[in-house]
N, C-alpha and C positions, 0 to 999 in steps of 0.2 A: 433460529439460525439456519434450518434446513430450510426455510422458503428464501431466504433472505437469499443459499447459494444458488439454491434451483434458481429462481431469479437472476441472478448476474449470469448463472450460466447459461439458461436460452435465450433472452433476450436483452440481457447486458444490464449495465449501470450506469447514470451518470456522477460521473466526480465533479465534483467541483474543483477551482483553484483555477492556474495559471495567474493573469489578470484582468484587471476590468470585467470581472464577475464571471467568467468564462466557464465553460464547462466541455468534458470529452463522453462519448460513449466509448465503455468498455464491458468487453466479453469476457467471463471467467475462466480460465482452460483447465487450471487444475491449482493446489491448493499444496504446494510445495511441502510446508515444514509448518508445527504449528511448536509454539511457545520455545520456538530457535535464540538460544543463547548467543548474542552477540557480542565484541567487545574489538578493542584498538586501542592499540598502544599510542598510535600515531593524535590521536583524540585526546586518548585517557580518559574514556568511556568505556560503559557497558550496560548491557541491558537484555533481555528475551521478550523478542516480539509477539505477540500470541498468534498470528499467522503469518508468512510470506505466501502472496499471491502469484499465480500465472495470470495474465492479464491480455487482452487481443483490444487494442482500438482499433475499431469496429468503422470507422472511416478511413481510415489509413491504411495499408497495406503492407505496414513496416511490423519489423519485429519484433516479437511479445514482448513485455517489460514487467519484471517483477515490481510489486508492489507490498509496505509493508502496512498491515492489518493489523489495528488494535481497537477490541471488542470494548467498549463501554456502557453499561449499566447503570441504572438508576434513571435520574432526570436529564432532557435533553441541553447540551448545550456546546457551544463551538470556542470552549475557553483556549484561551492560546497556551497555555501549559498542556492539552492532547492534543494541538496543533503543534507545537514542539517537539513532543515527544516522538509522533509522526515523523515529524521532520529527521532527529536525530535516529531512529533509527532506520530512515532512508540512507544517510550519509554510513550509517555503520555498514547498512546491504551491500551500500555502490562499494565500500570498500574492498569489503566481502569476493565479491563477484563482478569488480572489475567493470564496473560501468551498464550493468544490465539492467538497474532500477531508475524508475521516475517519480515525479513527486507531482502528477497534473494535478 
């Protein structure tokens, strides 16, 4: 885990998503919150993230975007249940915080 951040931190990351197979580099800047208890009414959801990210795209010039972080274990794979879960708790963050999180 400590190369993984030393890594995003000096010399960034690429994410994947968008579309059509796209990908962003992004910088780590700092490591906000780690296993943050989310939840909405508005949803009727709830969940704890195991990290929220500070994030810099590293092309852009635009402002940081939080990013929500969830560690997996075991065998690799890109099942769409931790692609969801990803997802949902982006939408819990943006609620959170008003529009400051992304989902590149």
């Amino acid at each position: 885990m400590y190369k993984w951040l030393n890594q995003a931190h000096r010399n960034g990351i690429r994410v994947k998503g968008g579309g059509n197979n796209c990908s962003a580099l992004y910088r780590l800047q700092a490591v906000l919150s780690i296993e943050e208890p989310l939840w909405s009414v508005k949803y009727g959801l709830k969940g704890a993230v195991d990290a929220c990210l500070d994030m810099q795209h590293i092309s852009h010039e635009k402002a940081n975007k939080m990013m929500a972080f969830e560690l997996k274990t075991g065998k690799p794979t890109n099942s769409i249940d931790h692609i969801g879960q990803v997802l949902l708790y982006t939408l819990l963050l943006d609620e959170r915080y008003q529009g400051t999180t992304t989902t590149y």
